[in-house]
N, C-alpha and C positions, 0 to 999 in steps of 0.2 A: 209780247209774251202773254200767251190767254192766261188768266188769273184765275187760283183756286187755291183752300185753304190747306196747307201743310200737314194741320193737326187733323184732317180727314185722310190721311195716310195711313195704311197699315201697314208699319214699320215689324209687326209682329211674328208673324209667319217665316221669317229667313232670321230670326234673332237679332231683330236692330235694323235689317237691312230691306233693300228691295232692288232689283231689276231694273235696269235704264238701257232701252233699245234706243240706238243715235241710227237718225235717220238723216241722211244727206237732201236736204228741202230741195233741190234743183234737180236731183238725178233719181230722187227715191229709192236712193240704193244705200241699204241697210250697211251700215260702214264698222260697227261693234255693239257688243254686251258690255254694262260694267255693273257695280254693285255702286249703290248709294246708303247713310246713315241719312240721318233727319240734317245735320247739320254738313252735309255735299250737297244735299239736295237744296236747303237754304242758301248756300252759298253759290250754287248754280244759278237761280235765280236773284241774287242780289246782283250777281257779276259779271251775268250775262255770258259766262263761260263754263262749259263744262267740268265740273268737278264731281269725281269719284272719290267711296271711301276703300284704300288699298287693304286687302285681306291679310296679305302679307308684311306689310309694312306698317300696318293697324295705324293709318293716319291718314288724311285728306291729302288727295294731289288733284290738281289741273290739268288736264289734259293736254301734254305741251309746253309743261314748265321748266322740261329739259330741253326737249324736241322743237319746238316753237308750231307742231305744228298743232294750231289747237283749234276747236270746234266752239263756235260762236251760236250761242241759243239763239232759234230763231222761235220757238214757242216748246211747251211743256206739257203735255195731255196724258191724266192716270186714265188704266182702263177702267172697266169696271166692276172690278174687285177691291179697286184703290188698293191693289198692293205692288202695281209696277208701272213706270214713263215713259212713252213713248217721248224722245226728243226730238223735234226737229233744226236740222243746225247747217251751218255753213262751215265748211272745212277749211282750214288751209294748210294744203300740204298733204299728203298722205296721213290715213288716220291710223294702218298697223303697224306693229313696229317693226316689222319686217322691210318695211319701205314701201307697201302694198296700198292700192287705195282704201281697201277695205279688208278687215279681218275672214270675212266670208270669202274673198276671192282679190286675184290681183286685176281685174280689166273693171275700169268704168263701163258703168252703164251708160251705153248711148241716150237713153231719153230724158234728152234736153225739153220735151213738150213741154215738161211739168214748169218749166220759167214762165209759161204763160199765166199757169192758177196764179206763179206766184206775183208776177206784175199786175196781173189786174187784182188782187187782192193792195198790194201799194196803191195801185189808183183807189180803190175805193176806201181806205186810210186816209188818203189826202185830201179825197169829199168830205171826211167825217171833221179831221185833224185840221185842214186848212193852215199848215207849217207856211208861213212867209218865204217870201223868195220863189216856192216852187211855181214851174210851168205850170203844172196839174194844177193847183189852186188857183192860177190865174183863168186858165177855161173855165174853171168851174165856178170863181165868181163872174163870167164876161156872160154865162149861162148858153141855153140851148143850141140859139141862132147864130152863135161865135163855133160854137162845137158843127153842127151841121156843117156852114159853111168850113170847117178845118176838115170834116170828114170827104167834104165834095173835092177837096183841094186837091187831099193826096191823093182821090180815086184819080184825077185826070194824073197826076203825074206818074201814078203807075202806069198808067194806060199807056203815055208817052216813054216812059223808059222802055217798058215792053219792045215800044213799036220802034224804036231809034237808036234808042241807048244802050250803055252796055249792063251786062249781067250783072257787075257789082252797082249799078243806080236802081237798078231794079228789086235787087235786096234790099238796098237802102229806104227806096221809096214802099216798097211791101213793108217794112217794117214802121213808118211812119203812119202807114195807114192804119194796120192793126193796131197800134197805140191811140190813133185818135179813135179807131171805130171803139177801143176799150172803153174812154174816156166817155162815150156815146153812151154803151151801155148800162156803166156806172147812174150816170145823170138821171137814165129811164130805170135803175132801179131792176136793172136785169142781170142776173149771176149768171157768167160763163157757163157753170154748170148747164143752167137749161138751153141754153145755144145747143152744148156739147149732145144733152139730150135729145134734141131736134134731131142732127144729125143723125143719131144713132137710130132714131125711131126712120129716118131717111133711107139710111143703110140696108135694112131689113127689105126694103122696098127694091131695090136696085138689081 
């Protein structure tokens, strides 16, 4: 959860309160509005769960404390006015009360893309963090020449599932590759982003 101070909040302007746009981190699809005080907004970040202050009920609730289906912070960004949050959060469950995925509309958004920012964002956490046990931490202390050679590995086994195999080794093995080729970029210090901008300056080209 990106850190920032509280008391640079302007809780002033809505009488106490302030704006919190919940955004689904994996589909970026804007899931509701609520209102927060200084102490939901505290308590969101203590709890790591989203908590609003009810207008009506003039008291703190949790998003899902009846429902169960509640939205898990996955980070917390003021604009810059500091007077309202963009969330970003993982859901579980439907987040309207309708039963709807999203109070904007009932159909998920297809673009899954965005799991990619958010995986290679965890790999480059586990460069930083080096949490015991993980894979990621082991590549990355075995260093370069352990990564290369895991990025060369899966290219050949793409290659072979392609050429042999069936269509679900071939996802499998695509998806092993993009994770190591992640773990490559990470290492050199290179953000997806400017991959993503390569292509896009490619595109124009085509």
């Amino acid at each position: 959860m990106n850190p920032f101070d509280v008391q640079s909040i302007n809780f002033d302007k809505l009488n106490g309160l302030i704006p919190a746009v919940i955004q689904d981190s994996e589909s970026q699809q804007v899931l509701m509005v609520g209102f927060m005080n200084r102490d939901a907004l505290e308590a969101t970040m203590q709890s790591g769960q989203v908590t609003f202050y009810s207008r009506t009920k003039k008291r703190l609730w949790q998003k899902g404390e009846s429902s169960g289906n509640t939205l898990s912070v996955l980070s917390i960004t003021p604009d810059c006015d500091l007077d309202t949050v963009l969330i970003m959060a993982r859901p579980a469950g439907p987040t309207c009360h309708t039963g709807a995925v999203s109070c904007f509309g009932t159909e998920a958004r297809a673009d899954r893309t965005a799991f990619l920012q958010t995986l290679f964002e965890l790999i480059q956490e586990r460069k930083e963090q080096k949490p015991a046990g993980s894979y990621t931490t082991s590549l990355f202390g075995e260093g370069l020449t352990k990564i290369l050679e895991k990025v060369a590995e899966e290219s050949e086994e793409v290659l072979l599932a392609a050429e042999s195999q069936t269509k679900k080794r071939l996802i499998e093995e695509s998806s092993d590759l993009l994770y190591h080729l992640f773990v490559l970029l990470a290492e050199k210090n290179v953000e997806l982003a400017e991959v993503i901008n390569e292509l896009k300056n490619r595109h124009k080209k085509m």
